[in-house]
LONUDREN-717122 format. One record per atom (N, C-alpha, C): residue in one letter; atom name; x, y, z. Coordinates in nm, 3 decimals. Layout:
REM LONUDREN-717122
R type atom u v w
R a CA X Y Z
...
***
This chain:
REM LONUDREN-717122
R type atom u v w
R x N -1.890 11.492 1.336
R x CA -2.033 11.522 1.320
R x C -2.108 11.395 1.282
R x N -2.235 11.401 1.376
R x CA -2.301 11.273 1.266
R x C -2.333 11.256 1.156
R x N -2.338 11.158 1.102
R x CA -2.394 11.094 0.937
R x C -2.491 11.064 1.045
R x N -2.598 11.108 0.864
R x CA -2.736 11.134 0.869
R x C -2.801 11.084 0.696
R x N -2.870 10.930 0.752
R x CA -2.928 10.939 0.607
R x C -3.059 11.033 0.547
R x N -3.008 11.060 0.408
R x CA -3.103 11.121 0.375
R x C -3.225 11.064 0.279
R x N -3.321 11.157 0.318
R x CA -3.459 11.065 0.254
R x C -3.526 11.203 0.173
R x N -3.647 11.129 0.057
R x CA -3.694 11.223 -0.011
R x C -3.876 11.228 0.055
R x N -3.883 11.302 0.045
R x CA -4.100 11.278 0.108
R x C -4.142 11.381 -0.014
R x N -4.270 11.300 -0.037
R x CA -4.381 11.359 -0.102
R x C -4.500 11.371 -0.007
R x N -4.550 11.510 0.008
R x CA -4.635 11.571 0.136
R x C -4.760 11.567 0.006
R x N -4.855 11.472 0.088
R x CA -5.041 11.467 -0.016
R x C -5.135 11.585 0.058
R x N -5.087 11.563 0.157
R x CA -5.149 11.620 0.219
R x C -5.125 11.700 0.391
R x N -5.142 11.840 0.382
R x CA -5.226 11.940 0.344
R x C -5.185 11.992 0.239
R x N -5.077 12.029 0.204
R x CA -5.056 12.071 0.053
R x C -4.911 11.919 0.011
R x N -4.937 11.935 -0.150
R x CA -4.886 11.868 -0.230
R x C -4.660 11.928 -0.248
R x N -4.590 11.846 -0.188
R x CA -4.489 11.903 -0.165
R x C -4.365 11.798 -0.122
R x N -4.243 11.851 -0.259
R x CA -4.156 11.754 -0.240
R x C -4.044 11.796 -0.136
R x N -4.018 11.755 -0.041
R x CA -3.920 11.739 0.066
R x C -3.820 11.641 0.086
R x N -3.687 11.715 0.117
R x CA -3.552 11.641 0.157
R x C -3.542 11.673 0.280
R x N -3.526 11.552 0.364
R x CA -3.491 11.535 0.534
R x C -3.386 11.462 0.548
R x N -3.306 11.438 0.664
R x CA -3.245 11.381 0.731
R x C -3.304 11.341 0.881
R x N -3.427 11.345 0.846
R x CA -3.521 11.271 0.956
R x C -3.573 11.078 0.911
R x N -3.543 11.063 0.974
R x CA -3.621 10.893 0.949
R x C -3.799 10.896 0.927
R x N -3.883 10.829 0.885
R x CA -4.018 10.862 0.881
R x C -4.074 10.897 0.984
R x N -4.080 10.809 1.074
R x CA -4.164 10.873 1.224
R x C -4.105 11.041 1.276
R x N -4.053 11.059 1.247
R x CA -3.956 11.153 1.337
R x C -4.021 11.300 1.246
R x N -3.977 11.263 1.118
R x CA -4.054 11.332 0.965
R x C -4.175 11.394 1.006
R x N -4.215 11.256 1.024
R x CA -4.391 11.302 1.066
R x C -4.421 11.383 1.212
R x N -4.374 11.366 1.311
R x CA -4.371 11.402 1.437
R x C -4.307 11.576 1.417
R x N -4.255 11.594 1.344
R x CA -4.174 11.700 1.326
R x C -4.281 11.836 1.260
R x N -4.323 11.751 1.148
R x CA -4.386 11.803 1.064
R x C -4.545 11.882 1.110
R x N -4.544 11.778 1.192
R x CA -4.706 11.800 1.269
R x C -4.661 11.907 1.405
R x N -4.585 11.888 1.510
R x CA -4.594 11.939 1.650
R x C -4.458 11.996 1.662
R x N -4.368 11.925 1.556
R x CA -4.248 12.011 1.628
R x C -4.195 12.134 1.555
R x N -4.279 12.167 1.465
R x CA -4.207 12.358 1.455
R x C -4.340 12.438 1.449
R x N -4.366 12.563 1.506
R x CA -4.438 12.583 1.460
R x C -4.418 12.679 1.317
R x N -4.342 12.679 1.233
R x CA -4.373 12.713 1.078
R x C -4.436 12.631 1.030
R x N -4.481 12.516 1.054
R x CA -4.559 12.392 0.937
R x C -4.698 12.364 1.008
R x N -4.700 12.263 0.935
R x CA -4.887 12.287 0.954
R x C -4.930 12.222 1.092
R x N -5.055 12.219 1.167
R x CA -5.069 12.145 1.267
R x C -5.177 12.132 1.216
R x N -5.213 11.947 1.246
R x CA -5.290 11.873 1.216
R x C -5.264 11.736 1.154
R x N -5.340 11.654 1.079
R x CA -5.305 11.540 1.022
R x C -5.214 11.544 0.936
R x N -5.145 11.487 0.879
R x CA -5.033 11.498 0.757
R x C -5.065 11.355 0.667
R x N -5.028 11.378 0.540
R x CA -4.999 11.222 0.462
R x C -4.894 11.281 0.414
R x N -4.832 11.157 0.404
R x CA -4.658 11.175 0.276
R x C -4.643 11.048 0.265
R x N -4.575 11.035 0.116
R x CA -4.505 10.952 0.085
R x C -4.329 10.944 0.120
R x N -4.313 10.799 0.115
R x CA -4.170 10.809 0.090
R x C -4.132 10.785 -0.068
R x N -4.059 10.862 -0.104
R x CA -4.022 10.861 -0.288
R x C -3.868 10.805 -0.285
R x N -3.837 10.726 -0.361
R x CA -3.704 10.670 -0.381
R x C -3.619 10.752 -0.411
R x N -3.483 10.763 -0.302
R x CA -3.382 10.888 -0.273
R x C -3.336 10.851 -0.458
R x N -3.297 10.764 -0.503
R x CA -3.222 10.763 -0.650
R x C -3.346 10.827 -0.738
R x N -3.512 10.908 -0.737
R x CA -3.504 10.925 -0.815
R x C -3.515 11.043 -0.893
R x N -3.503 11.081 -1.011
R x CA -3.472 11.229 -1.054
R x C -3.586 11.217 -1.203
R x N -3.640 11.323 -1.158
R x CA -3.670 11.430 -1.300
R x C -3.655 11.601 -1.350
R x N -3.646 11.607 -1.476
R x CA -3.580 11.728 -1.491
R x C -3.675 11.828 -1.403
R x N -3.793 11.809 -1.420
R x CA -3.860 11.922 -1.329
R x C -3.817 11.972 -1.176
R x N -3.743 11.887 -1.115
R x CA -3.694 11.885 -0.975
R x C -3.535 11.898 -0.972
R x N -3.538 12.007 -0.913
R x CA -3.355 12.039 -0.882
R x C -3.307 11.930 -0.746
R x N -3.349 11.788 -0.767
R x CA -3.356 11.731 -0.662
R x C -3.148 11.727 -0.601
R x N -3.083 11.699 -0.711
R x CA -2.938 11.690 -0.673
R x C -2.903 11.810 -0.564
R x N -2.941 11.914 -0.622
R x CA -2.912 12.073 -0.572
R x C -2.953 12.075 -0.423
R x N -3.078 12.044 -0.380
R x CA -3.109 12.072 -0.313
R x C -3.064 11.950 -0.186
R x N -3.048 11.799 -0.211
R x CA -2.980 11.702 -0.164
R x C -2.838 11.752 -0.098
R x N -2.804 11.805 -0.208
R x CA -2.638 11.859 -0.129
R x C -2.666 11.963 -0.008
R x N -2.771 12.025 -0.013
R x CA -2.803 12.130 0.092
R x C -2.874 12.080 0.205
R x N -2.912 11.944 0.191
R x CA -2.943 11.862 0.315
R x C -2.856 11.835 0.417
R x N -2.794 11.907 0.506
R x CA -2.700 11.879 0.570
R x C -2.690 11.938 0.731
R x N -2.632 11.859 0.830
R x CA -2.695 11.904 0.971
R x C -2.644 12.045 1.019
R x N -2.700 12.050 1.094
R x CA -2.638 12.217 1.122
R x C -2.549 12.238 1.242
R x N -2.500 12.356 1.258
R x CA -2.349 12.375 1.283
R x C -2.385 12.231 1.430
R x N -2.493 12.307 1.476
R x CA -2.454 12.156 1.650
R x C -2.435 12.016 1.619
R x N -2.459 11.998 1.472
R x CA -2.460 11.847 1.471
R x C -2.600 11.782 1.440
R x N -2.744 11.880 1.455
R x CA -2.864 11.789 1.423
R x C -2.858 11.825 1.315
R x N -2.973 11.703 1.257
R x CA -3.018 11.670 1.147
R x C -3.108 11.818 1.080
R x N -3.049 11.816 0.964
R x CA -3.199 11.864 0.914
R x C -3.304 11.832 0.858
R x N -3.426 11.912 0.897
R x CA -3.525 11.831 0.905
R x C -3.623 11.833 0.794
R x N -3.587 11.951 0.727
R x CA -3.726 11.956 0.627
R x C -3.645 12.116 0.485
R x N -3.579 12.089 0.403
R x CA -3.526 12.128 0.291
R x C -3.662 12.111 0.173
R x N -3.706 12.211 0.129
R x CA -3.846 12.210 0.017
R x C -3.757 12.205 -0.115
R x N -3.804 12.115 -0.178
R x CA -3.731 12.135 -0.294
R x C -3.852 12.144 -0.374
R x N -3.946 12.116 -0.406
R x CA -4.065 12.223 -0.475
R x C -4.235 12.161 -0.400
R x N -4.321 12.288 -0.406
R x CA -4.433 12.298 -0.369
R x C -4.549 12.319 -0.473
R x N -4.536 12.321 -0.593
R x CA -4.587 12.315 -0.728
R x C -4.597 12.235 -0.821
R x N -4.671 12.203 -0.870
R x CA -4.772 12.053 -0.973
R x C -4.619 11.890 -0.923
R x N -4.612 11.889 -0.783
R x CA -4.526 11.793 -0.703
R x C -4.578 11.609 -0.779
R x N -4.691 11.597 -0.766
R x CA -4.738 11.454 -0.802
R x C -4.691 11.432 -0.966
R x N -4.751 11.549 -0.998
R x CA -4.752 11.554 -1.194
R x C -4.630 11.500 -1.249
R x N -4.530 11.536 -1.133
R x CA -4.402 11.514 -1.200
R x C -4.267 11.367 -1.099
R x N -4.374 11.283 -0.998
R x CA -4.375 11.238 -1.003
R x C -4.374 11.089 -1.010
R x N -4.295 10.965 -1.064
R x CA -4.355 10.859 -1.123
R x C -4.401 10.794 -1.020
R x N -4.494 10.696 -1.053
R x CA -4.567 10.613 -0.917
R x C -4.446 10.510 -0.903
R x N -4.413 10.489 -0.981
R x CA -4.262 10.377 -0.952
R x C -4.173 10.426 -0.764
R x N -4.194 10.537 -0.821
R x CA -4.089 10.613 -0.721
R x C -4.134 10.639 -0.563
R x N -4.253 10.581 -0.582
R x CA -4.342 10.553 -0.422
R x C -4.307 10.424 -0.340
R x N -4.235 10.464 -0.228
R x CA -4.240 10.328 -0.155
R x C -4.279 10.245 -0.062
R x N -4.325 10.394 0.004
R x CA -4.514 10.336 0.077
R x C -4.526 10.515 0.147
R x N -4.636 10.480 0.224
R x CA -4.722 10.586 0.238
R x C -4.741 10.571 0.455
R x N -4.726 10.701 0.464
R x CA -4.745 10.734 0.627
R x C -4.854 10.857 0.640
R x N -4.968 10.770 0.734
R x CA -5.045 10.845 0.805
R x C -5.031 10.909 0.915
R x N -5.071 11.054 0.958
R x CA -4.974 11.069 1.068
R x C -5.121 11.152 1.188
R x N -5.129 11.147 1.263
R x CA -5.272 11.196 1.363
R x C -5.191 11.359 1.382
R x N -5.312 11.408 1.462
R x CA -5.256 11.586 1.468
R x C -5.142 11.563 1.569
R x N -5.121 11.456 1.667
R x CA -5.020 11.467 1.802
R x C -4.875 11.421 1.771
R x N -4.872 11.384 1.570
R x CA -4.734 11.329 1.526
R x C -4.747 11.171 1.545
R x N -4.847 11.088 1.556
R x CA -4.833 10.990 1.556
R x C -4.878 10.894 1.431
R x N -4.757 10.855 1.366
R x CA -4.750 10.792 1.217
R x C -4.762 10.622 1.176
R x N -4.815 10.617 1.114
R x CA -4.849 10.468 1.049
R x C -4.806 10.474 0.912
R x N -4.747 10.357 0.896
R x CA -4.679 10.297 0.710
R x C -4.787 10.249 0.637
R x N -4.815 10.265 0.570
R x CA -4.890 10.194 0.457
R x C -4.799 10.101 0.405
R x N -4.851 10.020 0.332
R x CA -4.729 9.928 0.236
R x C -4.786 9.906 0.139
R x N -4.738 9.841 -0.006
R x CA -4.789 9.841 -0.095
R x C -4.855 9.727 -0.133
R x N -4.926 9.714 -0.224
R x CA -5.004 9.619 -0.165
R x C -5.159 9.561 -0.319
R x N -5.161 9.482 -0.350
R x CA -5.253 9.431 -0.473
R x C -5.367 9.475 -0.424
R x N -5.482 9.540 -0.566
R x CA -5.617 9.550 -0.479
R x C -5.707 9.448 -0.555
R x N -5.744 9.293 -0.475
R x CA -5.792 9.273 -0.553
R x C -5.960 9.212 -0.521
R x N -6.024 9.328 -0.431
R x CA -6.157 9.337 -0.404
R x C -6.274 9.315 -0.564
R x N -6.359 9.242 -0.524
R x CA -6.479 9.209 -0.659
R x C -6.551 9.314 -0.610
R x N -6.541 9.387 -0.690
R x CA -6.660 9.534 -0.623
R x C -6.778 9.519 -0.697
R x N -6.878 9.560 -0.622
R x CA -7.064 9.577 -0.665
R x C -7.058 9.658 -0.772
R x N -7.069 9.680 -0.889
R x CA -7.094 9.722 -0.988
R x C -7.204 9.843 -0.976
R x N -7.213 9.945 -1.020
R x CA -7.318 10.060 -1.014
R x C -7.330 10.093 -0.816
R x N -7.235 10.042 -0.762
R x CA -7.247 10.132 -0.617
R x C -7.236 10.238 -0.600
R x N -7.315 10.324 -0.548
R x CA -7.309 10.461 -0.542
R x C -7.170 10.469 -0.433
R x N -7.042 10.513 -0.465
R x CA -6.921 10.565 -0.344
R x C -6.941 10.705 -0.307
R x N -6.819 10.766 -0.254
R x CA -6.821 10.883 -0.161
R x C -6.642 10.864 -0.175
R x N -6.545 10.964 -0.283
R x CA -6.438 10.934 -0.282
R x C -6.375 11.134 -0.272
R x N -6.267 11.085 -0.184
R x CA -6.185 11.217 -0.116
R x C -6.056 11.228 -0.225
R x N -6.073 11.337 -0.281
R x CA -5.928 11.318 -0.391
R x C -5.863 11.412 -0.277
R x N -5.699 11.377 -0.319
R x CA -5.626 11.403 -0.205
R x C -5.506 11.459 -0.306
R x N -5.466 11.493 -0.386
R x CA -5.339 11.529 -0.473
R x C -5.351 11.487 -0.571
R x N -5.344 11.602 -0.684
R x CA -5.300 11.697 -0.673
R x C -5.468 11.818 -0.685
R x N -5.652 11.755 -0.698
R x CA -5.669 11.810 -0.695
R x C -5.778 11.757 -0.533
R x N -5.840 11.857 -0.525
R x CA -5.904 11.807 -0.329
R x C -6.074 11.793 -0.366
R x N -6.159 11.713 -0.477
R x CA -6.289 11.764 -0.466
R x C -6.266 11.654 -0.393
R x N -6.454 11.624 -0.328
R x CA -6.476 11.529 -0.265
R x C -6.637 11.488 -0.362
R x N -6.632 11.391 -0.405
R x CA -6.705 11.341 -0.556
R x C -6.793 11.208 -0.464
R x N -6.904 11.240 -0.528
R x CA -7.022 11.069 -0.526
R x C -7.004 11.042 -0.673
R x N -6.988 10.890 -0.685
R x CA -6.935 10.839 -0.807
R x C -7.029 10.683 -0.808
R x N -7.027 10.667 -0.923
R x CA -7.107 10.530 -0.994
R x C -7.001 10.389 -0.984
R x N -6.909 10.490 -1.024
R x CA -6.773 10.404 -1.011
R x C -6.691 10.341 -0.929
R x N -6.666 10.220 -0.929
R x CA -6.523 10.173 -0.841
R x C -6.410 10.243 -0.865
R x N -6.359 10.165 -0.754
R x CA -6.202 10.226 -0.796
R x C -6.140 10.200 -0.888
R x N -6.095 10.132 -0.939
R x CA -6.030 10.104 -1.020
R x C -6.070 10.221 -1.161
R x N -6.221 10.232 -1.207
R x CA -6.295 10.274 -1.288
R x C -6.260 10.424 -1.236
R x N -6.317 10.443 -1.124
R x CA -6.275 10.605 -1.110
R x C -6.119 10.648 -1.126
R x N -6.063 10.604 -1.105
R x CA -5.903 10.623 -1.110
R x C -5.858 10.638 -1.256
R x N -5.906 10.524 -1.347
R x CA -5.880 10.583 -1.476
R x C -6.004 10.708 -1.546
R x N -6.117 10.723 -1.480
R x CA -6.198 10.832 -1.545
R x C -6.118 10.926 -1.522
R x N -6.081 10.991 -1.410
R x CA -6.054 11.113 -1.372
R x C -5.914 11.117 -1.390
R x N -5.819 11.027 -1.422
R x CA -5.698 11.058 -1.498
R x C -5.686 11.083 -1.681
R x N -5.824 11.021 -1.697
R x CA -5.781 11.067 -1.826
R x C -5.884 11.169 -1.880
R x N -5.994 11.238 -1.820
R x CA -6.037 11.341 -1.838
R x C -5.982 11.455 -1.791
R x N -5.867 11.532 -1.812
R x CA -5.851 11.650 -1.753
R x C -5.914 11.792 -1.717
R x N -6.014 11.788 -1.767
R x CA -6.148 11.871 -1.733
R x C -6.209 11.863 -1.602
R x N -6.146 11.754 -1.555
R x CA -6.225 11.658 -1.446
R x C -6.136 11.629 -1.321
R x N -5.992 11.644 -1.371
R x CA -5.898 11.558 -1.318
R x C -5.751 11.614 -1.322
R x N -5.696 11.499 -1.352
R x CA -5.521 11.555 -1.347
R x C -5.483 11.415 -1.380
R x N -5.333 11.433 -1.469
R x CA -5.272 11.330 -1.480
R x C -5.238 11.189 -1.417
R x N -5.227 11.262 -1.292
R x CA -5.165 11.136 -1.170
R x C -5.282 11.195 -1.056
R x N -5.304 11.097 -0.982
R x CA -5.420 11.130 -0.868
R x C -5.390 11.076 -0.748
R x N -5.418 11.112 -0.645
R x CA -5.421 11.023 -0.499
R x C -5.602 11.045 -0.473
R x N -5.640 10.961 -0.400
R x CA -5.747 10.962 -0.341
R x C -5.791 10.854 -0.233
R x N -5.891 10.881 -0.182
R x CA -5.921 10.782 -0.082
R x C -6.129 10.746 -0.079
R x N -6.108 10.684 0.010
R x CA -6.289 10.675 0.021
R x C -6.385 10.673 0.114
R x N -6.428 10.755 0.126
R x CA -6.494 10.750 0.299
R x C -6.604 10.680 0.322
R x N -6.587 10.573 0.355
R x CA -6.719 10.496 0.417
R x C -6.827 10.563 0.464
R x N -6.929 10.552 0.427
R x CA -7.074 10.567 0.417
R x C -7.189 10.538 0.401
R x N -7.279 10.527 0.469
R x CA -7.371 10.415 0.451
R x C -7.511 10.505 0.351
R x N -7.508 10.487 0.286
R x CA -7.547 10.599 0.225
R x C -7.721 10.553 0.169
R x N -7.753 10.458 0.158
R x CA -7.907 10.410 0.242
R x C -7.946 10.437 0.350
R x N -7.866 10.459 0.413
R x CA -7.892 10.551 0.567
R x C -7.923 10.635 0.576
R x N -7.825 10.731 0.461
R x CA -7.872 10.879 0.519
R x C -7.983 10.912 0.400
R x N -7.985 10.878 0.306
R x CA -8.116 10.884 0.186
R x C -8.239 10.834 0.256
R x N -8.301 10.744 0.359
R x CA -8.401 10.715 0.413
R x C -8.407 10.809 0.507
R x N -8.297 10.819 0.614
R x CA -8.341 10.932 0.713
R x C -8.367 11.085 0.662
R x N -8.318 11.091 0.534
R x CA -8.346 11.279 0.493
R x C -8.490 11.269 0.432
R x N -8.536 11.180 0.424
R x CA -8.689 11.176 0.319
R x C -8.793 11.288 0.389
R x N -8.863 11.334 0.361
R x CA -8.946 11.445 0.426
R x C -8.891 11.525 0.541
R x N -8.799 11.547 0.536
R x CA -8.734 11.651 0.665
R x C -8.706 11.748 0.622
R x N -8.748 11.890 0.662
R x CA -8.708 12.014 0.616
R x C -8.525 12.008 0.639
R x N -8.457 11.952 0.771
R x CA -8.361 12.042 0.769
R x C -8.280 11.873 0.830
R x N -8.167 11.864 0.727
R x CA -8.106 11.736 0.764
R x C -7.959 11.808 0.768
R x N -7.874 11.673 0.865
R x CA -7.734 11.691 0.890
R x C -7.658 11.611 0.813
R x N -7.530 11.656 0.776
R x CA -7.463 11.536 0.668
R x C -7.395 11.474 0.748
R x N -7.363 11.330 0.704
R x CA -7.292 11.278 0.791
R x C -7.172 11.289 0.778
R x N -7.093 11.367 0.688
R x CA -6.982 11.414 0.613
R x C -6.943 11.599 0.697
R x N -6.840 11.569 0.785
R x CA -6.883 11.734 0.830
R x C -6.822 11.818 0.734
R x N -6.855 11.904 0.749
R x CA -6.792 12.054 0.679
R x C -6.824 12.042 0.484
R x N -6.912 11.940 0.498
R x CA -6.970 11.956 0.357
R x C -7.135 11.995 0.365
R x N -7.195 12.023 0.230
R x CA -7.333 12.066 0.283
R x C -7.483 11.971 0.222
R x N -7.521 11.959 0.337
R x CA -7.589 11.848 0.325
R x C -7.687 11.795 0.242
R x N -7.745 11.904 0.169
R x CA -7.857 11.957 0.054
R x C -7.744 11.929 -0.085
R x N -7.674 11.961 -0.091
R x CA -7.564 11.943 -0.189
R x C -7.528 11.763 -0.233
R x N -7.485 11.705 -0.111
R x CA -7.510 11.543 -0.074
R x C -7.599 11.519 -0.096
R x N -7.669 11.562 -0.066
R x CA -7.814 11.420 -0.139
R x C -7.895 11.455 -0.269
R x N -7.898 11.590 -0.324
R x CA -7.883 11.574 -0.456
R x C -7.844 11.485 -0.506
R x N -7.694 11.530 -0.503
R x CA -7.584 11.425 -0.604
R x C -7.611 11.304 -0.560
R x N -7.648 11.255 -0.480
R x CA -7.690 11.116 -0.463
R x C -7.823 11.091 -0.483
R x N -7.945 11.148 -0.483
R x CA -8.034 11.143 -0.571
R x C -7.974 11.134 -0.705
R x N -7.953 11.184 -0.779
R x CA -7.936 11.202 -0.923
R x C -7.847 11.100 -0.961
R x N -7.748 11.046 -0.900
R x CA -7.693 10.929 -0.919
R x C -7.774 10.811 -0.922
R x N -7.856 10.790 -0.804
R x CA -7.947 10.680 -0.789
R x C -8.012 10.708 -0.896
R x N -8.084 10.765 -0.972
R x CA -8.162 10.803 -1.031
R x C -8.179 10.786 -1.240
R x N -8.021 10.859 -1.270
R x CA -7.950 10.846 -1.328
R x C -7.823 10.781 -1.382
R x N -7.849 10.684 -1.452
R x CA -7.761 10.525 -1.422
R x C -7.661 10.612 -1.544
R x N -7.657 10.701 -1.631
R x CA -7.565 10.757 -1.761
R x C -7.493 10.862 -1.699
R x N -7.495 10.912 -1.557
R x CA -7.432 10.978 -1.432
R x C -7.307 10.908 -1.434
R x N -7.166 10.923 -1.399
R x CA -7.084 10.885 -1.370
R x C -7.020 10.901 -1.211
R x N -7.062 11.041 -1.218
R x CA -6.977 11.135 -1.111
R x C -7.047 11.201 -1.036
R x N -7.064 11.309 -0.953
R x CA -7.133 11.405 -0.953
R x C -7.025 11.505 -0.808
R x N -6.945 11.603 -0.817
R x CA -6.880 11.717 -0.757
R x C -7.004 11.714 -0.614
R x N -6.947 11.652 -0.439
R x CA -7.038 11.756 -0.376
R x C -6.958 11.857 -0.352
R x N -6.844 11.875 -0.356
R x CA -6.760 11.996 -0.317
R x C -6.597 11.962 -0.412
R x N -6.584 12.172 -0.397
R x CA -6.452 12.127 -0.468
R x C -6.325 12.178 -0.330
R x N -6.355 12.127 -0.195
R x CA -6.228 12.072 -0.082
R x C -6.264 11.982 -0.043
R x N -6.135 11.980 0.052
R x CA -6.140 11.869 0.107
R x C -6.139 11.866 0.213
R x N -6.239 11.772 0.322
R x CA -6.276 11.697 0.445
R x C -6.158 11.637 0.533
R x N -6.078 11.631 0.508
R x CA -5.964 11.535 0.511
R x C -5.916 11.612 0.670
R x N -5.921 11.732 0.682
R x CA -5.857 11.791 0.780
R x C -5.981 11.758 0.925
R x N -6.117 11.733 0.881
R x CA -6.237 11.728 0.985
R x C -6.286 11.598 1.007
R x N -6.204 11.471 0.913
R x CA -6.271 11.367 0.959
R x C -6.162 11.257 0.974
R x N -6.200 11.198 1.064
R x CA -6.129 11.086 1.112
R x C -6.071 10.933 1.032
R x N -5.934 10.932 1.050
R x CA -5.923 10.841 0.967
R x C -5.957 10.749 0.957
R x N -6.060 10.692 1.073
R x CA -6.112 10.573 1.097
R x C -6.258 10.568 1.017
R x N -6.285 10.676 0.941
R x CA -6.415 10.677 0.824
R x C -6.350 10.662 0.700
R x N -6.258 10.599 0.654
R x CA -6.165 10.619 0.573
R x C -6.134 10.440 0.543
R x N -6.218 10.409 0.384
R x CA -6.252 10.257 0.367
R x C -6.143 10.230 0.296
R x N -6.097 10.090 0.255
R x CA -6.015 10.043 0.213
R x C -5.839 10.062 0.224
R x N -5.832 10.225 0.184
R x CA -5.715 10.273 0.188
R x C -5.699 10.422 0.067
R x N -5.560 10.367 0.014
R x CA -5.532 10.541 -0.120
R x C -5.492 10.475 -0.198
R x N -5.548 10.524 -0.283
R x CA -5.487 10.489 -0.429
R x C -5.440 10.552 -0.511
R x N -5.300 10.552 -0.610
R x CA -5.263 10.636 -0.706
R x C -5.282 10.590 -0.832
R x N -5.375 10.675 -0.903
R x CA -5.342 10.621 -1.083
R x C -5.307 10.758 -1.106
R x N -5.222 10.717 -1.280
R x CA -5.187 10.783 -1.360
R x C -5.233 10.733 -1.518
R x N -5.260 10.874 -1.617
R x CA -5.320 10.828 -1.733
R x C -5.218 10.725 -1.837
R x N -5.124 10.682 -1.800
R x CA -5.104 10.554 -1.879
R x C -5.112 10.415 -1.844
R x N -5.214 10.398 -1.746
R x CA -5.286 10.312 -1.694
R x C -5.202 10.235 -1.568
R x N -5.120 10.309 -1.557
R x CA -5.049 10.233 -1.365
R x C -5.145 10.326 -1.281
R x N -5.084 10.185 -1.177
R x CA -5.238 10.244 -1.055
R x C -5.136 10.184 -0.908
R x N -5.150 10.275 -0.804
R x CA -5.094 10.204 -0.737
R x C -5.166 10.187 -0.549
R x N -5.183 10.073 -0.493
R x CA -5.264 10.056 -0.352
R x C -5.228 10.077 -0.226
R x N -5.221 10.161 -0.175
R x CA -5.183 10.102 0.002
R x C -5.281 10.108 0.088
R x N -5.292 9.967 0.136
R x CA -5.416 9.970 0.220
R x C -5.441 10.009 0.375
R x N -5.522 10.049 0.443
R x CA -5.507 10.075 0.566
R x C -5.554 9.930 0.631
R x N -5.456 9.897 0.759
R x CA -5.489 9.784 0.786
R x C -5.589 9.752 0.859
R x N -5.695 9.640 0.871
R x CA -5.833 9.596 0.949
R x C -5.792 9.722 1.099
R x N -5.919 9.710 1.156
R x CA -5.930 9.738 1.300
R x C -5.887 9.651 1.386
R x N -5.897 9.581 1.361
R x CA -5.835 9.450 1.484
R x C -5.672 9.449 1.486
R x N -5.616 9.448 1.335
R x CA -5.448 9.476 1.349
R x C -5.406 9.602 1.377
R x N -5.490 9.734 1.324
R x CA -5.455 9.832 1.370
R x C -5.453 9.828 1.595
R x N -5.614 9.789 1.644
R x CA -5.621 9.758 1.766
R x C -5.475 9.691 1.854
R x N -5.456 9.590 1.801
R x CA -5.336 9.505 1.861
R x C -5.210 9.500 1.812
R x N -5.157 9.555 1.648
R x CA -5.086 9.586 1.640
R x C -4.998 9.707 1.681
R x N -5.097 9.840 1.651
R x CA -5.054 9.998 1.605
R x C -5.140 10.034 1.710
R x N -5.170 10.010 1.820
R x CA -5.275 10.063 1.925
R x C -5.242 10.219 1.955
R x N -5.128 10.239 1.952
R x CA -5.106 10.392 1.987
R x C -5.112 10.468 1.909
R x N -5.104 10.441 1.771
R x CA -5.190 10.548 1.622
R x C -5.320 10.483 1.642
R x N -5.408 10.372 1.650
R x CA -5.513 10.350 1.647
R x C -5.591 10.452 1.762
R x N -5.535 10.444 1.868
R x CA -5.620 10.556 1.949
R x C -5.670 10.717 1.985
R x N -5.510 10.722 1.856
R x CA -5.523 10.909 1.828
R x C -5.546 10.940 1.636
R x N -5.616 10.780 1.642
R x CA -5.664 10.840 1.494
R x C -5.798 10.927 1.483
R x N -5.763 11.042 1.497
R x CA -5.875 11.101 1.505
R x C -5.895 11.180 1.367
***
């Protein structure tokens, strides 16, 4: 029979979920998206988590031994070893990069990576939390700043976070909504009266930090190519961790065949 290495994934997204495969990443992802239909169809994120690591919350040994191919000889592909508070428990250590994957199974690596952008101070953002909770927030804050607010307010937040940031030109759409009864967001499946509030009141209100336009997430309706910098993980004892998505031009000539079904 074949040997089959085995790997651990952390699923961000559509739901938060630790998985044992004997799939390689691409294959993971391709699988996950188009090839059964029990799982989800559409975009996917996961991490890869380091096969050595263990916490008591995870019967990870148990379920490792039950990773094993079936009677013909394939691999198996997808063993759940838990679907409940998955990030909380855990460590960002244990991340070893990150795969984007389009609805047709076609996956890209993140890698890890320093963030060390001089950000505009008081910029109004537009940030997509992605695990373990899904609002989609206008914030005062950088990253760095938002990552530790919302890890260490739990009212607000959660211990450990993923998120991302959707590019927006957001002088754009605040000039074009000025006297118009009935405006479109440029954000789909969020509501557009809701958006520019919170961005009024931000502009407005410099002792604002945050402001909720919704508590889901977009993630399934918009394209990853509105999607700035990359994801980031913090946790409240101040680790933070980056993977960036790469320029358009390396995605273009490098990754052209995820670049063209990044939809």
């Amino acid at each position: 029979m074949a040997e089959y290495q085995k790997h651990l994934y952390m699923i961000a997204f559509p739901i938060n979920a630790l998985v044992a495969s004997q799939l390689e990443p691409a294959a993971f992802a391709q699988h996950y998206t188009i090839g059964s239909a029990r799982h989800f169809q559409g975009k996917v994120i996961f991490a890869e988590i380091d096969l050595n690591y263990r916490d008591p919350y995870f019967r990870i040994d148990e379920y490792l031994e039950k990773t094993v191919p079936h009677e013909d000889g394939s691999p198996k592909r997808t063993k759940f070893i838990s679907s409940y508070r998955v990030l909380e428990h855990v460590s960002l250590d244990a991340i070893k990069s990150m795969w984007l994957v389009t609805v047709n199974g076609k996956a890209l690596e993140l890698h890890l990576s320093d963030y060390t952008a001089e950000n505009v101070p008081g910029l109004i953002r537009i940030f997509q939390e992605i695990a373990p909770v899904r609002n989609l927030i206008a914030s005062r804050l950088d990253q760095r700043s938002f990552g530790k607010y919302i890890t260490s307010d739990i009212a607000k937040g959660a211990g450990r976070v993923c998120f991302t940031q959707i590019d927006l030109n957001i002088e754009e759409f605040l000039t074009g909504s000025k006297n118009r009864e009935i405006i479109v967001s440029p954000i789909p499946e969020s509501n557009p009266y809701r958006l520019l509030d919170c961005l009024i009141e931000l502009q407005q209100n410099n002792d604002k930090a945050v402001k909720t336009i919704s508590l889901s997430s977009v993630l399934h309706s918009i394209s990853y190519r509105v999607l700035r910098h990359g994801f980031w993980f913090f946790d409240n004892e101040g680790h933070s961790l980056f993977f960036p998505v790469p320029s358009a031009h390396e995605l273009e000539t490098t990754h052209y065949e995820w670049w063209k079904n990044a939809r």
